[in-house]
C-alpha positions in Angstrom: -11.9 14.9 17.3 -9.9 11.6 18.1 -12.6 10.5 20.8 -15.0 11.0 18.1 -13.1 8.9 15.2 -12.4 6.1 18.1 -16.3 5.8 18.8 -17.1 5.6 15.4 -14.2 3.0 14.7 -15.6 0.9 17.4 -18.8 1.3 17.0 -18.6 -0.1 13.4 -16.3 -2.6 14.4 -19.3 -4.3 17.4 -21.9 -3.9 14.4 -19.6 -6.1 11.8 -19.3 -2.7 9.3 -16.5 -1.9 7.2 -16.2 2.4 6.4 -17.4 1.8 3.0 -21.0 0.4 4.3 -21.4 2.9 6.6 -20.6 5.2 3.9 -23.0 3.7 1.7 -25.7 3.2 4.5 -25.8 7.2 5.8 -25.0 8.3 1.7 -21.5 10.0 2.1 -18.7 9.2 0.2 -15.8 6.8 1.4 -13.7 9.4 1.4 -15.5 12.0 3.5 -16.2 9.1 5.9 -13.2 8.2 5.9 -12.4 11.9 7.1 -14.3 11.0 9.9 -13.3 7.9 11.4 -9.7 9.5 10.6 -10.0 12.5 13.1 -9.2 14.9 10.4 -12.9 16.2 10.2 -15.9 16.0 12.5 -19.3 16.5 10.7 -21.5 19.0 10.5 -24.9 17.7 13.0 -27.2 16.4 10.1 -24.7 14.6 9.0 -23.8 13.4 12.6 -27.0 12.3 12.9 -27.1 10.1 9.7 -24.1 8.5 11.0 -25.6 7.5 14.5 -28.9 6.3 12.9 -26.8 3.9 10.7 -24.6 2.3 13.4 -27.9 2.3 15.8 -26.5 4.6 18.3 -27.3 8.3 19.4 -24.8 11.4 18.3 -24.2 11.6 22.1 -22.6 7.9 22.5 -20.4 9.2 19.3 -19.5 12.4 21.1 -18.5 11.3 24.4 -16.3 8.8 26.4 -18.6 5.2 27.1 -17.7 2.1 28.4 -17.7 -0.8 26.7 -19.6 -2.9 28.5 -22.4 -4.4 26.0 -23.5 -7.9 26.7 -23.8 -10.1 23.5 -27.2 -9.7 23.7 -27.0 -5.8 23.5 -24.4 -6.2 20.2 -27.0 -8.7 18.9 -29.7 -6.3 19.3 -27.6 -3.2 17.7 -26.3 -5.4 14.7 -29.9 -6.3 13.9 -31.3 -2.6 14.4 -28.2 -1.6 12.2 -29.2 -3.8 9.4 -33.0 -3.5 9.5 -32.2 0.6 8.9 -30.4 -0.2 5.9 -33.5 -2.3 4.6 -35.9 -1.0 2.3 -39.6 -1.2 3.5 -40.9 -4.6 1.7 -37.8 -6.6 2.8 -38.4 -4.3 6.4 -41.4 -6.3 6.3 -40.4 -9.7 5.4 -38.1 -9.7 7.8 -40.8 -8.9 10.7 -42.4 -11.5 9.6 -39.8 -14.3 10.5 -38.5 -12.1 13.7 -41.9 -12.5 14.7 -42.3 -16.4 13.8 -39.0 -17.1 15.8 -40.2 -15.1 18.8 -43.1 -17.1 18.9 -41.0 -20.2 19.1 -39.0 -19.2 21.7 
């Protein structure tokens, strides 16, 4: 269970995400994530799988050892997938909209 609460820990912690809004974001209560990132519980896999889609990883990376060896491109890229999956679909696509203008202007 520790390796588990450590991946989740970090993986929060790259993607700029206190418990609470990953709480929020996969709709658990801060105290059952809190469980969690604890090592007192490990989640049932629906739930496991909420929790990976929120911090834009798979249940795998939470499950097993990794190195941390992300570029800051790669933490860019998860931050902004993180965030996007939070959105609701008109601000989704707003938000293409002006991904899209700045790709064009790079």
């Amino acid at each position: 269970m520790e390796l588990f609460a450590t991946n989740l820990r970090r993986r929060a912690e790259e993607l700029g995400l206190s418990n609470a809004e990953v709480a929020r974001r996969a709709g658990l209560s801060e105290r059952r994530y809190g469980n969690y990132v604890s090592g007192r519980r490990e989640p049932d896999l629906a739930t496991l799988v909420k929790i990976a889609s929120v911090l834009a990883t798979t249940p795998n990376d939470l499950l097993t050892i990794r190195p941390s060896t992300k570029t800051s491109a790669e933490l860019a890229r998860g931050k902004a997938m993180a965030a996007l999956a939070a959105l609701a679909i008109d601000d989704l696509e707003r938000v293409t909209i002006m991904v899209e203008a700045l790709a064009k202007r790079a």
